[in-house]
C-alpha positions in Angstrom: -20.9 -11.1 2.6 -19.6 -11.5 6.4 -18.4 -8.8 8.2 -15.0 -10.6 8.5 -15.1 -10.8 4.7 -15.5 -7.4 4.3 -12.4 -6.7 7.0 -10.3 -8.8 5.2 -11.4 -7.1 1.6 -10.6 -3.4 3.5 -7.3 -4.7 5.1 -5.5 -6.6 1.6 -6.6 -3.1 -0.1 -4.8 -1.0 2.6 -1.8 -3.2 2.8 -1.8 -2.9 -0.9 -2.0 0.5 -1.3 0.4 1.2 1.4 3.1 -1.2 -0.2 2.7 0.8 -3.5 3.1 4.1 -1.4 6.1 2.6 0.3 7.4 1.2 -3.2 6.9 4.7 -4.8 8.5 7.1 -2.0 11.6 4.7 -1.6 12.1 4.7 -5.8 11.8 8.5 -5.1 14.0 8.7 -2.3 16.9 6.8 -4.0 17.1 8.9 -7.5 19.2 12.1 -7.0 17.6 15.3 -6.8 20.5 17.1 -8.3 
């Protein structure tokens, strides 16, 4: 594998992982805590 392969690998798992994070805390955020 290529370096830039293995940038692009690292970089779609962090963007993926961060839009499930983001996903999560804003389902979170919108349900009532009372």
């Amino acid at each position: 594998m290529t370096f830039s392969a293995i940038w692009g690998i690292v970089i779609g798992m962090a963007i993926m992982f961060g839009f499930s994070l983001y996903r999560y805390a804003l389902a979170h955020e919108r349900t009532p805590i009372r």
